[in-house]
C-alpha positions as CSV (number, residue, x, y, z in Angstrom):
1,X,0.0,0.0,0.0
2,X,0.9,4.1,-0.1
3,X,3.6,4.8,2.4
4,X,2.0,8.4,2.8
5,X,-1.9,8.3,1.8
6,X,-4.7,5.2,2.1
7,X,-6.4,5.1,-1.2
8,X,-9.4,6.6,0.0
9,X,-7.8,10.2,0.6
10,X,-6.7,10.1,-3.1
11,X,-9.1,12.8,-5.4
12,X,-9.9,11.9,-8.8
13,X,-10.3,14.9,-11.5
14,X,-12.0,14.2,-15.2
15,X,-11.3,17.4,-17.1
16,X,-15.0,17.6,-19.7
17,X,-14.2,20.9,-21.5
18,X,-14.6,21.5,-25.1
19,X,-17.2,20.4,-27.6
20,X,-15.6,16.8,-28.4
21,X,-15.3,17.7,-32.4
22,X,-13.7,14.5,-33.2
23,X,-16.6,12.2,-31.7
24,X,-19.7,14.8,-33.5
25,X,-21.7,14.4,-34.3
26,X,-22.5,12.0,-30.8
27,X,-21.4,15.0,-29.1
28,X,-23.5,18.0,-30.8
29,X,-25.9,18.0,-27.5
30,X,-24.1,15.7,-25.0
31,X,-21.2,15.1,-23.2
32,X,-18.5,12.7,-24.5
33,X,-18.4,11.6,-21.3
34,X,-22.0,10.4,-21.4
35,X,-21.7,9.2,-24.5
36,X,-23.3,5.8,-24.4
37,X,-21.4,2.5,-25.0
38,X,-22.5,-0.9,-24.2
39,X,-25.3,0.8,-22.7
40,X,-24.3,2.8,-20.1
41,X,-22.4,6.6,-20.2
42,X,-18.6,5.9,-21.3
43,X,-16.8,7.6,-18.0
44,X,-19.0,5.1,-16.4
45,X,-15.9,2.6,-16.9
46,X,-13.7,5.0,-15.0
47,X,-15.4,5.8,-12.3
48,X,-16.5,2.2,-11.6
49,X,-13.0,0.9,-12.2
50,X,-11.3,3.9,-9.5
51,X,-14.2,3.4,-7.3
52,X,-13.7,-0.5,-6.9
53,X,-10.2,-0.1,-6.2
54,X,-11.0,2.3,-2.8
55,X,-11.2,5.8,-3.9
56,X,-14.2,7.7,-3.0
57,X,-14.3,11.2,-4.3
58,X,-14.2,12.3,-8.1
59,X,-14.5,15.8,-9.5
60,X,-16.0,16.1,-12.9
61,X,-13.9,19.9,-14.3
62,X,-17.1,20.8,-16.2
63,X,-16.9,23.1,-18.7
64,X,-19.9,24.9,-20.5
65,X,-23.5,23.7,-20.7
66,X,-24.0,20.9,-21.9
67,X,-21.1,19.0,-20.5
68,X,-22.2,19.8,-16.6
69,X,-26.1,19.2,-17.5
70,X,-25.1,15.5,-19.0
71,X,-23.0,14.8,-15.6
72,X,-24.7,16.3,-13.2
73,X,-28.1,14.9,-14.7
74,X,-26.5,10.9,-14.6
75,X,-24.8,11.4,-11.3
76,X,-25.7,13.5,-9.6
77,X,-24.0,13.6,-6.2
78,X,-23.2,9.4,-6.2
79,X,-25.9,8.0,-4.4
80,X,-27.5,6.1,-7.2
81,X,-23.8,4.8,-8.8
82,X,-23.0,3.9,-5.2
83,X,-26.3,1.8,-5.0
84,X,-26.5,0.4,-8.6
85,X,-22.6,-1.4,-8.3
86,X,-22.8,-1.7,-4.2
87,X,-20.1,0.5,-3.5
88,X,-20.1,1.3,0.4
89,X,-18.9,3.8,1.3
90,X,-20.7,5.4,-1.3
91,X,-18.7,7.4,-3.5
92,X,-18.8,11.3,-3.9
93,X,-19.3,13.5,-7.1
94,X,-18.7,17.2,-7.2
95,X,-18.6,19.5,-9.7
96,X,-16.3,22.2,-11.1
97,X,-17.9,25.8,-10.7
98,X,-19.2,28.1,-12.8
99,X,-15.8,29.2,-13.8
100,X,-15.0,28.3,-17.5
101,X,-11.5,26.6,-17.6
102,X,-8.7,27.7,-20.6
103,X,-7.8,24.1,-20.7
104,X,-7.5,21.4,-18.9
105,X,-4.5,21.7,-16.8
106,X,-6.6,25.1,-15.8
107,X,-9.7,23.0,-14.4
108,X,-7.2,20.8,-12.5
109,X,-6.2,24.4,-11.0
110,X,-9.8,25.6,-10.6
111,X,-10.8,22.5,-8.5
112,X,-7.8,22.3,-6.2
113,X,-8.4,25.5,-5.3
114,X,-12.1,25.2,-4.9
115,X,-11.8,22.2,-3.2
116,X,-8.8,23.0,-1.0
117,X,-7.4,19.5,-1.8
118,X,-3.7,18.8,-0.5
119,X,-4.1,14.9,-1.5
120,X,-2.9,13.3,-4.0
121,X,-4.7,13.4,-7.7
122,X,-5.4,11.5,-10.0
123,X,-6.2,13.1,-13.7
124,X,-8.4,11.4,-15.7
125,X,-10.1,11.8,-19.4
126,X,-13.6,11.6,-20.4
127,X,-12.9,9.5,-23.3
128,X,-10.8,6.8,-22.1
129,X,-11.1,3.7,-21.0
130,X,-8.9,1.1,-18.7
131,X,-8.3,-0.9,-16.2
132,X,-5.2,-0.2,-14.0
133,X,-4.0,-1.0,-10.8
134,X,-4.1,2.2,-9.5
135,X,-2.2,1.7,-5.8
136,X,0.6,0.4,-7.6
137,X,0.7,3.3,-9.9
138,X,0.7,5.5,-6.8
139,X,3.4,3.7,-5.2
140,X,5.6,4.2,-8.3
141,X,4.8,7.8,-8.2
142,X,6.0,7.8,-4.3
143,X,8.7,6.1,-5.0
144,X,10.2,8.5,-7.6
145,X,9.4,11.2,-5.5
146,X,7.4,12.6,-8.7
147,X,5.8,16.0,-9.0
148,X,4.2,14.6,-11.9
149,X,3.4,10.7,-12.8
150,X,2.1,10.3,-16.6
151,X,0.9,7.0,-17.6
152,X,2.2,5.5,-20.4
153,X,1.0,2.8,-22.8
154,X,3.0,0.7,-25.5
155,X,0.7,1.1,-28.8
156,X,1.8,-0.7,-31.6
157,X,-1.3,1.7,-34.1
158,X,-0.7,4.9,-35.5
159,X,1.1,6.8,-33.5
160,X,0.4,10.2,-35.4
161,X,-2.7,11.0,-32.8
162,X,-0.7,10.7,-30.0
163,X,1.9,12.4,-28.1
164,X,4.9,9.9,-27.6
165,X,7.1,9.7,-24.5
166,X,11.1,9.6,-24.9
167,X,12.4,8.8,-21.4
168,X,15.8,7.9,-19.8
169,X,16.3,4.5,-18.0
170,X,14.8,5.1,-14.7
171,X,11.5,6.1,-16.4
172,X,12.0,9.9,-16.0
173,X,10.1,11.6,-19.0
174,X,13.1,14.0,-21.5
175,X,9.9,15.3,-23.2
176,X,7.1,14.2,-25.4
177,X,7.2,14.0,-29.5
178,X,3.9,15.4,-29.9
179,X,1.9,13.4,-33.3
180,X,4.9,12.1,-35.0
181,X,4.3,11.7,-38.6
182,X,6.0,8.7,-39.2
183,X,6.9,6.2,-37.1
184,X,11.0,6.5,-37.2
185,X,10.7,9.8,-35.7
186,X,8.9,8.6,-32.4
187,X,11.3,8.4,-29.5
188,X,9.8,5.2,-28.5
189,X,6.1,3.1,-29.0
190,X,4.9,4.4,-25.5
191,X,2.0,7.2,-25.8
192,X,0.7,9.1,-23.1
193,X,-2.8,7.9,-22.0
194,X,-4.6,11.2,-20.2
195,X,-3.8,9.5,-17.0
196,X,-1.8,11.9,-14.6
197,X,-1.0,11.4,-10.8
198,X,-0.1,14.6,-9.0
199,X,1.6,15.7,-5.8
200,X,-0.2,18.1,-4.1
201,X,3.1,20.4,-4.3
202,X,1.7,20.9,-8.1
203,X,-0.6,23.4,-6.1
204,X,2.6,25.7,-5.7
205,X,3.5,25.7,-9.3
206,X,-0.2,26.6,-10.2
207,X,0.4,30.0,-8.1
208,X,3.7,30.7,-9.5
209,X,4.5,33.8,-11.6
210,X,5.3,31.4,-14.5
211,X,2.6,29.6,-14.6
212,X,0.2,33.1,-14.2
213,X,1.5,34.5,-17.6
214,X,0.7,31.3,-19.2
215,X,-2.6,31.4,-17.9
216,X,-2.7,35.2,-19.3
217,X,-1.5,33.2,-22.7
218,X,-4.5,31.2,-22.5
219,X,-1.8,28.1,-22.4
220,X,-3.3,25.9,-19.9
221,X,-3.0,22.3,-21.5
222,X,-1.4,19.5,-19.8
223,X,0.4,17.7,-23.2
224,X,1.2,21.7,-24.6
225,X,2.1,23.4,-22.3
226,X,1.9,22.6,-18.5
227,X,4.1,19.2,-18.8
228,X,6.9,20.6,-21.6
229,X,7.1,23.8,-18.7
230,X,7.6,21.2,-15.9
231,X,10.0,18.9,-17.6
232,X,12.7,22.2,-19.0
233,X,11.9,24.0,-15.1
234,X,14.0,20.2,-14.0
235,X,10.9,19.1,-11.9
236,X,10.6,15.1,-11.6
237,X,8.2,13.9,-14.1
238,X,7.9,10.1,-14.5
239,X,6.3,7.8,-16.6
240,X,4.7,5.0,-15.7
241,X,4.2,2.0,-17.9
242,X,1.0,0.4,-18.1
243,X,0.3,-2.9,-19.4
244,X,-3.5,-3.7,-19.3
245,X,-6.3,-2.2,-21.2
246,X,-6.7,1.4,-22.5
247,X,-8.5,3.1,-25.4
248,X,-9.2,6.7,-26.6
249,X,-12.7,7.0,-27.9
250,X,-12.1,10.5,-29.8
251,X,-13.5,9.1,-32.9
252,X,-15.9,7.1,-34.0
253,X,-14.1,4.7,-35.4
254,X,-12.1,3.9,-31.9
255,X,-15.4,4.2,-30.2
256,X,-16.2,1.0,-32.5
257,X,-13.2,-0.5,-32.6
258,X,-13.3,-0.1,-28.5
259,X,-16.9,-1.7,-28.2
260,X,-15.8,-5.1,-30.3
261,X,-13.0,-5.1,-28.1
262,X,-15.2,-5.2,-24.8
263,X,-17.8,-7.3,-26.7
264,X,-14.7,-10.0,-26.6
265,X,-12.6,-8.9,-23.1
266,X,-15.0,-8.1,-20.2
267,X,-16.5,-10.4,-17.6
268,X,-19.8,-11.4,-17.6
269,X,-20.2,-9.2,-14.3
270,X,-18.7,-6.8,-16.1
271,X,-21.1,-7.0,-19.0
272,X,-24.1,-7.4,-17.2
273,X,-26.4,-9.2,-19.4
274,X,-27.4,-12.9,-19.1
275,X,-25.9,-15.5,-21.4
276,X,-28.6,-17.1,-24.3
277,X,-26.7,-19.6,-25.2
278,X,-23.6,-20.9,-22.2
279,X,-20.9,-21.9,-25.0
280,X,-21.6,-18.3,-26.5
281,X,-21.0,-14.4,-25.5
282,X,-24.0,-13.6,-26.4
283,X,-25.9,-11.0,-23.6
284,X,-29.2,-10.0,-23.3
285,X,-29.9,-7.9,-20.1
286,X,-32.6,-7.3,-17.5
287,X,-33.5,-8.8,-14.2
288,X,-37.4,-7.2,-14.1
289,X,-40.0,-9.8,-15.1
290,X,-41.2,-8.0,-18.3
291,X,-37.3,-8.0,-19.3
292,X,-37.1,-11.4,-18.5
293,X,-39.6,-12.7,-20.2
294,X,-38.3,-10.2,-23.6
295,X,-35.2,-12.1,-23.5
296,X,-36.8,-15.7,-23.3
297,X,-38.8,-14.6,-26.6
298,X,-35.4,-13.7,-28.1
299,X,-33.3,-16.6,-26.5
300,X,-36.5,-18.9,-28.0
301,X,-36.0,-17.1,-31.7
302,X,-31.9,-17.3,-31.3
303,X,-32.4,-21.3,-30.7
304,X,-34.8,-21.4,-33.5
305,X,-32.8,-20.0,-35.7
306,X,-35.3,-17.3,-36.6
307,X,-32.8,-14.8,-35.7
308,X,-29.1,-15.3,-36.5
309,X,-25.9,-13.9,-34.4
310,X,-22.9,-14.3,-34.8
311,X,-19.4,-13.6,-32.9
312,X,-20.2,-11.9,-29.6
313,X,-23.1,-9.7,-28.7
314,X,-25.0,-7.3,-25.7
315,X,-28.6,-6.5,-26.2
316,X,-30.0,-4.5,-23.8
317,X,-33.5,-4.6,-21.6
318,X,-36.6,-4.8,-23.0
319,X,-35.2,-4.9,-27.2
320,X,-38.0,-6.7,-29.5
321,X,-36.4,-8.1,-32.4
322,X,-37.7,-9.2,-35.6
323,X,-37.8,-13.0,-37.5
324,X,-34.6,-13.3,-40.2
325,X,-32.6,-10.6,-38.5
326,X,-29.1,-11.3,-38.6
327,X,-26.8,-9.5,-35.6
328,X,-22.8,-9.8,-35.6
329,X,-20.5,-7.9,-33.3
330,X,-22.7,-5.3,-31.9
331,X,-24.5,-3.1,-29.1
332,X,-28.2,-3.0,-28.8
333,X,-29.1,-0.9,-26.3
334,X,-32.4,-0.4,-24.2
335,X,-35.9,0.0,-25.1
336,X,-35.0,-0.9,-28.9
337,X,-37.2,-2.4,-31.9
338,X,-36.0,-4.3,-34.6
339,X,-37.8,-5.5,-37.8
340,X,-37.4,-8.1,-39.6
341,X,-34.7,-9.5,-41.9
342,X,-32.4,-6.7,-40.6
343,X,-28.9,-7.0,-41.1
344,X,-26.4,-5.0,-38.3
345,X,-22.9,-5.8,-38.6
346,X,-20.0,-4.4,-36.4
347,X,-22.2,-1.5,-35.4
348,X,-23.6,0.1,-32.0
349,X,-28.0,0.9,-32.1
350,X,-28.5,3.3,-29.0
351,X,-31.1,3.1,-27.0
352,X,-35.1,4.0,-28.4
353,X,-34.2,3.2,-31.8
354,X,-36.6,2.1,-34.0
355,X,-34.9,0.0,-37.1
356,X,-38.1,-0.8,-39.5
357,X,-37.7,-4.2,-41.8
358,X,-34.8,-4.6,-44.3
359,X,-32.0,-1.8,-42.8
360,X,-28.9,-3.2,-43.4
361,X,-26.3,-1.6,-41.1
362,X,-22.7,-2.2,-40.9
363,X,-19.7,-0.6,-39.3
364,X,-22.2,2.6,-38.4
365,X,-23.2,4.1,-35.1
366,X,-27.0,5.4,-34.8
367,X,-27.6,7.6,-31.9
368,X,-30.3,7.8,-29.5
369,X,-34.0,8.1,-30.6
370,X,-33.8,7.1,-34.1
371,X,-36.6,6.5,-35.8
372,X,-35.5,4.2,-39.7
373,X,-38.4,4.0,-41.5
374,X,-37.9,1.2,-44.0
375,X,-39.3,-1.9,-45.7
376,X,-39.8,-4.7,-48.2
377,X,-40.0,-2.5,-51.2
378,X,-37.8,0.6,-49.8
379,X,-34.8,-0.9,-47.5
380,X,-32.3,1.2,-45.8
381,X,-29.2,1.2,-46.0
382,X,-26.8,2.9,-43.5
383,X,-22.6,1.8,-44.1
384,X,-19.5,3.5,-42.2
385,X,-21.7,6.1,-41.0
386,X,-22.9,8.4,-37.9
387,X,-26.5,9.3,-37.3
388,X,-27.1,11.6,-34.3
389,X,-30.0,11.7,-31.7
390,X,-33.3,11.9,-32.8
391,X,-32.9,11.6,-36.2
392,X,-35.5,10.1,-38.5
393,X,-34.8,8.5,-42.0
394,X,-37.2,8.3,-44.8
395,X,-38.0,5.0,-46.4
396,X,-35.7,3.7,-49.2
397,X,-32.5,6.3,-48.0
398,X,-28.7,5.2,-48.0
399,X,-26.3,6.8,-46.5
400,X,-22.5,5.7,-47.0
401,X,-19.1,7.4,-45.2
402,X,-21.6,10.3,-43.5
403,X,-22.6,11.6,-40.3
404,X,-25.8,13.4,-39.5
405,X,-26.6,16.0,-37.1
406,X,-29.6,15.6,-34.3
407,X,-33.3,16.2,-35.1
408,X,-33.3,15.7,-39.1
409,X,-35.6,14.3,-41.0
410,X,-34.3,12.6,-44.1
411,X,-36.2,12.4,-46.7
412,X,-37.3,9.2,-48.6
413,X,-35.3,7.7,-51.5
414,X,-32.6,9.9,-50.3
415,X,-28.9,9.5,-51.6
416,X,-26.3,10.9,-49.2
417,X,-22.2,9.4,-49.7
418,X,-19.3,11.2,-48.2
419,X,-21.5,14.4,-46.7
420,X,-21.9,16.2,-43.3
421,X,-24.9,16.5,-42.6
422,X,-25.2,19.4,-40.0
């Protein structure tokens, strides 16, 4: 354990500022961080995994609108997270006030002070996911004596998205390559995550003169500006290595590529949905007797063969799905109705969707509320594409390599490739 702290006194602070441009349009009117995937809000995986590990108080560094309306109206102040996954002690949520941050190294400031916290901090995104042993990570932050603890992760992908770490033998961090272009000139294949532990000494470089004109700057930013200042000032900044799970959902294409991945890594706890078939991870959730007897009807179809799915699977409570529909590597979320002979391949259907008879949908995600009319005579088709909440889409429509904005109506017979639809 901590030589200095118990896990309990260690604060937790998810930076939500900005308008998430690289997830819109999922993020036009909410949150990334409430973002749904695998049916419940993505910093849901966070919190839960912090909160299982002991620690007990997490800040959400709201910026704007929108971003503290979606938080504060799934969390409120922890009661019902605490109760839903049994936490006890419950856990605490606070919010960031209503003082808009210049970045995020700024809403780490902001809270601090607000919060008069002299702990230990952990920094996390709104968009990642992972599972970490976070004591240990603390201990290796003790043990360096580190002002600043970034956690690091090998990644064999692209590394042009990401900032990438070049550090000496002991782990102590020379200074990031920010988006190297090609792959030779990246110091090494470990990427910085988001994940930051602090020492509450980084209170005192908030408040000095330095740090003051690059606030006046409007240079605020961890990754810019606060750790390339720490790093040249000679302050011990570490990084620490992780080796278990961690993904960036900035896009939509890693918010798919991270929900297959799930589909095929987490425990059945973890999932919680209840097995159709035992040789097969196929989920259907729901423990209320109406749900119940919704997944029997599709369990009953799945055996049948009147509905085929293939690889693995998580449909969510009370989903009705129609005869000769055909489901492989995706999300069905809550409350959602399915025609028939409906083909969804690798894609996520949020919850309240309505998918009339013949859609074929493959490597998409469709948003909350969406209403596809289609049939027979008029089928839908909806390929490597976005479609934002409450959106309706006329009979007959296909829509290829697009993403559309919240509340449209699209017409039917309507022909829309490679467009933004705003």
């Amino acid at each position: 354990m901590m030589t200095k702290w118990d896990i309990s006194d260690v604060k937790v602070i998810i930076p939500i500022g900005g308008e998430a441009t690289r997830l819109r349009p999922l993020t036009i009117e909410t949150s990334k961080a409430a973002v749904r995937l695998l049916n419940r809000p993505l910093i849901e995986y966070t919190i839960l995994e912090l909160a299982k590990q002991g620690i007990k108080e997490f800040i959400f560094g709201v910026k704007g609108y929108v971003n503290y309306r979606s938080l504060f109206d799934l969390f409120k102040e922890g009661i019902g997270f605490s109760a839903r996954y049994k936490i006890k002690p419950r856990v605490h949520f606070k919010y960031q006030p209503r003082v808009d941050s210049i970045g995020n190294a700024d809403s780490v400031r902001i809270n601090i002070e607000y919060y008069d916290i002299n702990e230990p901090i952990v920094v996390v995104q709104g968009d990642n996911i992972f599972k970490l042993d976070i004591t240990k990570a603390l201990e290796f932050h003790e043990s360096k004596s580190s002002l600043m603890t970034i956690v690091l992760k090998k990644y064999e992908g692209d590394l042009s998205e990401f900032g990438v770490a070049d550090t000496t033998g002991d782990l102590a961090i020379r200074k990031f390559v920010e988006k190297p272009k090609r792959r030779e000139d990246a110091p090494s294949d470990l990427i910085n995550t988001g994940i930051y532990i602090l020492s509450p000494e980084i209170r005192k470089i908030f408040k000095s003169n330095d740090v003051k004109e690059m606030y006046k700057m409007g240079k605020m930013d961890f990754g810019k500006d606060i750790i390339p200042y720490l790093i040249n000032k000679g302050y011990p900044v570490y990084g620490y290595p992780m080796k278990e799970i961690w993904f960036d959902i900035g896009t939509p294409e890693r918010y798919l590529d991270a929900m297959v991945t799930l589909l095929h890594t987490l425990s059945d706890s973890e999932i919680g949905g209840i097995r159709i078939d035992p040789n097969r991870r196929i989920f259907v959730q729901g423990t209320s007797p109406d749900s119940r007897k919704r997944r029997r009807e599709i369990q009953r179809k799945f055996k049948k063969g009147l509905i085929k799915i293939e690889g693995d699977a998580l449909i969510g409570r009370h989903c009705q799905i129609g005869d000769d529909t055909y489901i492989e590597e995706s999300n069905i979320d809550n409350f959602t109705m399915i025609g028939k002979g409906v083909k969804i391949v690798r894609s996520a259907i949020m919850d309240r969707g309505y998918i009339g008879d013949n859609v074929h949908i493959e490597n998409s995600i469709i948003a909350r509320h969406v209403e596809i009319r289609s049939n027979n005579e008029k089928p839908v088709r909806i390929i490597n594409s976005v479609i934002a909440d409450d959106v309706i889409v006329g009979e007959g429509t296909e829509i290829i390599n697009s993403r559309i904005y919240p509340h449209k109506f699209i017409n039917a017979g309507s022909r829309i490739h490679d467009t933004i639809l705003t």
